[in-house]
C-alpha positions in Angstrom: -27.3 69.9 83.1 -23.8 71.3 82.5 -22.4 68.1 84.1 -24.3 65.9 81.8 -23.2 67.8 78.7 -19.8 66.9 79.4 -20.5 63.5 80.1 -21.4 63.8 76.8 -18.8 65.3 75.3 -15.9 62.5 75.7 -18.4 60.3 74.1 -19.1 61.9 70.7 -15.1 63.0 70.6 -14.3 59.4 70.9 -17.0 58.4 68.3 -16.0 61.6 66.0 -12.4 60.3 66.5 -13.4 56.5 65.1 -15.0 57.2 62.5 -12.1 59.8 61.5 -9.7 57.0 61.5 -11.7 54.7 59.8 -12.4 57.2 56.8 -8.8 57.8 56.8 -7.9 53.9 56.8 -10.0 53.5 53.3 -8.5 56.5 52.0 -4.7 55.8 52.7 -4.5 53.0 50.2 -5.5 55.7 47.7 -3.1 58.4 49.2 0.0 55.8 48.9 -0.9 54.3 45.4 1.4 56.7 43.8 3.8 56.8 46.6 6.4 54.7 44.7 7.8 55.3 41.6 6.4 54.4 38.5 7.0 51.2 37.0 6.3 50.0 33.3 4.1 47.6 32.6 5.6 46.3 29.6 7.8 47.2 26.4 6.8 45.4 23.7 8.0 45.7 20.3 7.4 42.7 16.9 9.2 39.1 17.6 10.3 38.9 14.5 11.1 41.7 12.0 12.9 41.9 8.8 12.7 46.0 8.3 15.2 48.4 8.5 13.2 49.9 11.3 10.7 48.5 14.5 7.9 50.3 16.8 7.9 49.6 20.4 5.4 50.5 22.9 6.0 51.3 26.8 3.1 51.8 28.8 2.5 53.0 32.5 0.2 52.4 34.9 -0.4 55.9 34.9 0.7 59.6 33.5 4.5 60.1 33.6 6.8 62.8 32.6 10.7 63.7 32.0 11.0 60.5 29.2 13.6 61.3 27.1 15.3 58.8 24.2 18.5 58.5 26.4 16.6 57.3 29.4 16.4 53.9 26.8 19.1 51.5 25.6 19.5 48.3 23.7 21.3 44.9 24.6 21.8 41.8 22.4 24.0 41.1 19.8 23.2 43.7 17.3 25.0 46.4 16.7 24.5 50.2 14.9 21.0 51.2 16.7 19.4 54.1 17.1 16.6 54.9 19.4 14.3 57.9 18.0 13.2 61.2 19.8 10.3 61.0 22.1 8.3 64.0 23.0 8.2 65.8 26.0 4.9 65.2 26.9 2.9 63.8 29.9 1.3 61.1 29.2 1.2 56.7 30.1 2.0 55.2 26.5 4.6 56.3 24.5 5.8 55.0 20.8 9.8 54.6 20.5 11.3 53.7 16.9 14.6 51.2 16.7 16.1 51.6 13.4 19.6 50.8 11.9 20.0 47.6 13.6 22.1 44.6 12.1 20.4 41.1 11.9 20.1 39.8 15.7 18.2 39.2 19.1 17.9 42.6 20.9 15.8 44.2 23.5 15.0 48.0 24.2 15.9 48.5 28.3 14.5 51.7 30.4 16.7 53.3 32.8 16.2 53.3 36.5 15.2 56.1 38.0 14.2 57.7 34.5 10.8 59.0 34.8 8.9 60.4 37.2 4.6 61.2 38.4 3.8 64.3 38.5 4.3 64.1 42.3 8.3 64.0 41.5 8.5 60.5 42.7 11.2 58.4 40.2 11.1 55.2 38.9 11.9 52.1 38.1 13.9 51.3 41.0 16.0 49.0 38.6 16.7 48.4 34.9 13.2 47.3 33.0 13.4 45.3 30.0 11.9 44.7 26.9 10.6 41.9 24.5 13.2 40.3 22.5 13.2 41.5 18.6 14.5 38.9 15.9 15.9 40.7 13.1 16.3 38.7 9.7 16.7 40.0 6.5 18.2 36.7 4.2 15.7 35.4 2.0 13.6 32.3 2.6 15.2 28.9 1.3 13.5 26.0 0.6 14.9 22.4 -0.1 14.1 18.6 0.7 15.9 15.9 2.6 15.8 12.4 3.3 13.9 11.8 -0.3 14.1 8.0 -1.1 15.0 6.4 -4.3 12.8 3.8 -4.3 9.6 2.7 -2.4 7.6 -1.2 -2.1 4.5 0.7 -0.8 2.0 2.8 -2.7 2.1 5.5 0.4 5.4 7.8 0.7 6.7 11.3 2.7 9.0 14.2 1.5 10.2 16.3 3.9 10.8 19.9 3.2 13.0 22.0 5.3 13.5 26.2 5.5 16.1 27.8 6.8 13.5 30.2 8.5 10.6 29.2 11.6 7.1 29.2 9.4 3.9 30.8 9.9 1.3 28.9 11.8 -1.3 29.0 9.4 0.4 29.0 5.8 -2.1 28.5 3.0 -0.4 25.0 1.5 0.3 24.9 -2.5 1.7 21.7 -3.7 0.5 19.8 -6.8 1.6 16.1 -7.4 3.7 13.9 -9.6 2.6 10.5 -10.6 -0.4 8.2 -11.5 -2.9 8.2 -8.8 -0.9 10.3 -6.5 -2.7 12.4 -4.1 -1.6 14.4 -1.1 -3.4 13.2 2.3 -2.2 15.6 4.4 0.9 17.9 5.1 1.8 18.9 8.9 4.3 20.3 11.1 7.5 18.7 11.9 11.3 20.3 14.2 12.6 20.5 10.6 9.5 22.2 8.6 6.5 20.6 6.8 6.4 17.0 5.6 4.0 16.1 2.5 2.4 12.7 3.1 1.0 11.1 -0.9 -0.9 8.3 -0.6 -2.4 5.4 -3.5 0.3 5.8 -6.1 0.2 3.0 -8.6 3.0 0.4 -9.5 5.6 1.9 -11.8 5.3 5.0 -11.1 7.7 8.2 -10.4 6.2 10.1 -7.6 6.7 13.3 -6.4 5.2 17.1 -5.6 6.0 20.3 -6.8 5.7 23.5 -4.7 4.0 26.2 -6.8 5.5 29.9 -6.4 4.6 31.5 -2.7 3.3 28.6 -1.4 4.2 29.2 2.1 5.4 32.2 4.6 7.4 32.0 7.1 7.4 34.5 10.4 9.8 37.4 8.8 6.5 37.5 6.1 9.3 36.7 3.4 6.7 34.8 1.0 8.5 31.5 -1.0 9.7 30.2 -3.6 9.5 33.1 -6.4 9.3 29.9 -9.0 8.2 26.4 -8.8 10.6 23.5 -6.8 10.3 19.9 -7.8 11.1 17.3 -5.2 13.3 14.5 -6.3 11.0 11.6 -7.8 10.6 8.3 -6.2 10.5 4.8 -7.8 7.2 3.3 -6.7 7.5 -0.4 -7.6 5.0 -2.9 -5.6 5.7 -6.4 -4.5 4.0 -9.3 -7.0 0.9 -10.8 -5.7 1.2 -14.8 -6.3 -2.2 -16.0 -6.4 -2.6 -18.8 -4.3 -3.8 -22.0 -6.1 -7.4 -23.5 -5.6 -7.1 -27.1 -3.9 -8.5 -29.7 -6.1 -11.0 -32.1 -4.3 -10.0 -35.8 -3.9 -12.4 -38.4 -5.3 -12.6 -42.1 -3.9 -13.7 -43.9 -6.7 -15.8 -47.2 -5.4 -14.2 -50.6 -6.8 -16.7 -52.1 -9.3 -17.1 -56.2 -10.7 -15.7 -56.8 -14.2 -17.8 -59.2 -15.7 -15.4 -62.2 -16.7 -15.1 -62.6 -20.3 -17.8 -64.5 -22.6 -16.5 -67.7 -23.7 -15.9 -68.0 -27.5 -19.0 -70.3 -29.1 -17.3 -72.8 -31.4 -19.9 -74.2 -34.2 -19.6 -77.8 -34.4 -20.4 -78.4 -38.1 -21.3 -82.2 -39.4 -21.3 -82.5 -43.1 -22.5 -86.0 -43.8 -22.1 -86.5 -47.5 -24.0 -89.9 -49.1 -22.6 -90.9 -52.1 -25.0 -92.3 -54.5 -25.5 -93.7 -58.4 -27.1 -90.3 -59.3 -24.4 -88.1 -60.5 -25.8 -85.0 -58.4 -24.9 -85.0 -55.1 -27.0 -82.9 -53.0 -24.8 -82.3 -49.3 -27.0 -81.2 -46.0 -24.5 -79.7 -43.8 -26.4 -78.8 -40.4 -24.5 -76.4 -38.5 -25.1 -76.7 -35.0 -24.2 -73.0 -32.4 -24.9 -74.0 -28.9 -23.7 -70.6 -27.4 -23.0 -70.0 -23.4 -24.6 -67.9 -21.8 -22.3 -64.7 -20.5 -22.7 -64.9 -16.2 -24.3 -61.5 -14.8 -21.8 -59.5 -12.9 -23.0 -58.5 -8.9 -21.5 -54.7 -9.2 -21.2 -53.5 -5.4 -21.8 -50.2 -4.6 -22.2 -48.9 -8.2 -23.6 -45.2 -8.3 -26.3 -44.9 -10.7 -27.0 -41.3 -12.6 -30.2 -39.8 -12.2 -31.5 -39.1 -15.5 -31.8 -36.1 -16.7 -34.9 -34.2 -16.6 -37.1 -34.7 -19.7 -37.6 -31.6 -22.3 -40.3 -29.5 -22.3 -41.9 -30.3 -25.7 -41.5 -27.2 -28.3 -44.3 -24.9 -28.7 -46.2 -25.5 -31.7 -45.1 -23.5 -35.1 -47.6 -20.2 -35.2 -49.5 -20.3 -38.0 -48.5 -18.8 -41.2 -50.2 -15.3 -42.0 -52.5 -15.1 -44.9 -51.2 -12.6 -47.6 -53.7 -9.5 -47.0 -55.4 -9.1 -51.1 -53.9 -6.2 -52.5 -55.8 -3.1 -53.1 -55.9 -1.3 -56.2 -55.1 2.1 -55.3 -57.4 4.4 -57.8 -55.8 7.9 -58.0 -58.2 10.8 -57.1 -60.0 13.2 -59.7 -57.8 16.5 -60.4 -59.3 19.4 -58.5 -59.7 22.3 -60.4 -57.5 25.2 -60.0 -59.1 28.8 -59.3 -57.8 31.5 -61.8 -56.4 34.2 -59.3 -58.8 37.4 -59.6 -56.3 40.1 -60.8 -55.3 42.4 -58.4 -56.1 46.5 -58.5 -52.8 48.2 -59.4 -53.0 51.2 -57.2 -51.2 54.8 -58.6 -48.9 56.0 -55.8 -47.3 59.2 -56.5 -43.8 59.2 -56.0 -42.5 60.5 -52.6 -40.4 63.7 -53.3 -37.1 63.7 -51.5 -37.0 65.5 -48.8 -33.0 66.4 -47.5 -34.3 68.2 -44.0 -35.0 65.6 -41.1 -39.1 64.7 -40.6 -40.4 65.7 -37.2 -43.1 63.5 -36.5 -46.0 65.6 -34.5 -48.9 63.8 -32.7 -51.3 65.0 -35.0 -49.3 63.9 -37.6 -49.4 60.4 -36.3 -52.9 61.0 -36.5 -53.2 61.7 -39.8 -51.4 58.9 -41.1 -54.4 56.9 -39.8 -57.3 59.0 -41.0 -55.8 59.0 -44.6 -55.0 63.0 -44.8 -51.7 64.3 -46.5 -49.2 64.0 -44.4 -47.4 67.4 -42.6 -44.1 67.8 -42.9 -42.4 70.0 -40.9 -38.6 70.9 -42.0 -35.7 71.7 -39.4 -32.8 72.9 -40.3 -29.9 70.9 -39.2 -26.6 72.4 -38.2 -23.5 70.3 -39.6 -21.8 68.5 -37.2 -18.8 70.0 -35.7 -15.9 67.9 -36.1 -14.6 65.3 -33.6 -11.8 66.7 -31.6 -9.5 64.3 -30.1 -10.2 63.5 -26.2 -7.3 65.2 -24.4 -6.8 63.3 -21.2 -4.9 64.6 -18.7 -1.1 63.3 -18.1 -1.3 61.7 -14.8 2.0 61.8 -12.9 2.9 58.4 -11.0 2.9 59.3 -6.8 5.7 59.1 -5.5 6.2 56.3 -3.2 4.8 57.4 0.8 7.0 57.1 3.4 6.9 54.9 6.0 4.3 55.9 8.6 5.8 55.3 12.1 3.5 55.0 14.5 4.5 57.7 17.9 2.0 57.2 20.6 1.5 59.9 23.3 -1.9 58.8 25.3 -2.5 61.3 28.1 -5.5 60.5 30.6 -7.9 62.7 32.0 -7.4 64.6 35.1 -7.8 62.8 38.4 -8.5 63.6 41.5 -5.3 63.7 44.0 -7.0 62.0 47.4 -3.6 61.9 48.6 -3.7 64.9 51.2 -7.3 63.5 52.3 -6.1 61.0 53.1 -3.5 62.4 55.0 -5.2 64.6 56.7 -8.3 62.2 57.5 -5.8 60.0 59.3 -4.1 62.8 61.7 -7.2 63.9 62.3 -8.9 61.0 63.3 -5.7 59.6 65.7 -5.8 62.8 67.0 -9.6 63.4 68.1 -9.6 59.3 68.8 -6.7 60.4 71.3 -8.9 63.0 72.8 -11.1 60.8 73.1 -9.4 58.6 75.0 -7.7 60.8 77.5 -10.9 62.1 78.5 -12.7 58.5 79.1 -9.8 57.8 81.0 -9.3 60.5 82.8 -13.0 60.3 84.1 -12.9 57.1 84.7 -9.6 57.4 87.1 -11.5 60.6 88.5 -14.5 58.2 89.4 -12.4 56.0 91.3 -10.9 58.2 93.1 -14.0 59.5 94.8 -15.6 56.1 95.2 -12.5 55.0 96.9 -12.3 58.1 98.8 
């Protein structure tokens, strides 16, 4: 029984000894993850900035301590900054002002070896630097360039520079110049904007005008403080001849003249007989044999149709008879009633009455039923005199400072698995060692005797 139970023994050490090790594999990864020295993961700060003063940011991976302002330092071409205080606090985010800086590209640098985890372990091995900052402080300038004179098109482009990159997204305000001008779209160009106007008519001087803060550019200096008026454009379109309509070529068909009637010529044969009686009575007998005029044989000769006939006119409607006029007989006067004379009714005067009438419910009633009416007099005190409202002098507030932002973010307490895993992993390579020595110890012991 003894025997057996060591037997038994190397077994569950070498088991014991596995499992050891493999507890302490997962957990190493977890004891080394602070084993270096901290490293930012970024400093960040605005891209463009036209204050007299910029945040930045750093943040950590995870809690640091010992950062200090002169563990920081700025490069670039500016000149005169100064880096705020920073707390001496533990914690993974931490706000740092820049202010005093000259116009220029900069960028706020941490030291190496600056910092430190609350295990004592340094970091950054090397230099860490920032975001670049554009600093800017001229105002924003607008003009135009490449404006023609004169345009042969109804459609034309300004193009309007800045002297400073614009906003993505400005909100565009640009009115026209111009009959039947109209702005079709306006996009970015390498230079700034251009203003494409579309259907202007012929004669006309074109142009926009860019109303007061129309645009802002990335240093959110807003432009122009007054109106600017591009230069105007001669629009003058090309004449239009109209092209003439091509007359149609008739044939006409060569017709017969009919030749010309010969001229009849009257053959006249007065015959006179003289004779004893003194009156002489002539018979002249004029004879016209005419020729007849030769029909002509017309070839091809087109013949009109003739035109349609009328429709005959619709008779005349008949005249209407004159109605008999009616003798209009005026109507009998109607009598007119006397008016019945109307009761006069005494009503005794209504004293004055200086006090104020409070009106009661059964007074109300009584005004109904016909009984004398109750009045009740209150006494009224005068009215006190108006004072004038005294309002209270309200003192402008002074202007607030600037609010700059200082970030210290600590996080919570976590638990430091660095000496489990330490000691999970000597333990288990020691008991797996054990282990071993034992299996093979036995297992060279077994030998032995078999061999023996």
């Amino acid at each position: 029984m003894h025997r057996k139970k060591t037997r038994r023994w190397h077994k569950l050490l070498s088991v014991s000894g596995i499992i050891v090790a493999i507890f302490g594999m997962v957990a190493g990864p977890m004891a080394f993850a602070q084993s270096g020295g901290p490293v930012p993961d970024g400093i960040y700060g605005p891209t463009y900035s036209r204050m007299d003063y910029q945040v930045h940011y750093i943040d950590f991976p995870d809690n640091v301590v010992g950062l200090q302002s002169s563990d920081l330092y700025v490069s670039g071409n500016v000149t005169g900054c100064v880096i705020g205080p920073i707390p001496n606090v533990t914690a993974f985010s931490f706000g740092v002002m820049v202010s005093g800086c000259t116009d220029g590209i900069y960028r706020l640098n941490l030291k190496a070896e600056s910092v430190a985890f609350r295990n004592g372990i340094t970091g950054p091995t090397a230099d860490f630097a920032g975001y670049e900052t554009t600093i800017d402080r001229t105002p924003l300038i607008i003009g135009f360039q490449n404006t023609p004179t004169e345009v042969s098109t109804p459609d034309l482009n300004f193009e309007i520079v800045f002297n400073h990159q614009i906003q993505t997204k400005p909100a565009y305000d640009i009115s026209t110049v111009g009959a039947g001008c109209i702005i079709s779209d306006v996009y970015f160009t390498s230079y700034g904007l251009q203003a494409n106007l579309i259907n202007c008519v012929d004669g006309t001087s074109a142009g926009v005008i860019l109303n007061p803060n129309f645009i802002t550019d990335v240093f959110e200096n807003v432009g122009p403080a007054t109106a600017i008026n591009s230069p105007l454009v001669k629009v003058t379109l090309p004449v239009v001849t109209p092209t003439p309509t091509p007359t149609p070529v008739v044939t006409a068909t060569p017709t017969a003249t009919p030749a010309a009637a010969p001229t009849a010529t009257p053959t006249a044969s007065p015959t006179a007989t003289p004779t004893a009686t003194p009156t002489a009575t002539p018979t002249a007998t004029p004879t016209v044999t005419p020729t007849p005029t030769p029909t002509p044989t017309p070839t091809q000769v087109a013949v009109a149709a003739p035109p349609p006939p009328e429709p005959p006119a619709p008779p005349a409607p008949p005249a209407p008879e004159p109605e008999p006029v009616q003798q209009v007989v005026a109507p009998a006067p109607i009598p007119v009633a006397e008016p019945e004379p109307v009761p006069v009714v005494q009503v005794e005067p209504i004293p004055e009455v200086s006090d104020v009438l409070v009106m009661s419910q059964p007074f109300i009633a009584d005004l109904f039923t016909g009984k004398a009416a109750k009045v009740k007099p209150v006494d009224v005190s005068p009215a006190l005199p108006e004072e004038p409202l005294q309002l209270p002098t309200v003192e402008p507030a002074p202007e607030p400072a600037p609010i700059i932002p200082v970030i210290e973010s600590t996080s919570a307490e976590q638990f430091d698995w660095r000496p489990v895993g330490f000691v999970a992993m000597t333990t288990g390579a020691i008991a797996g060692a054990v282990g071993v020595a034992i299996y093979l110890k036995r297992v060279v012991r077994v030998r032995r005797l078999k061999f023996s």
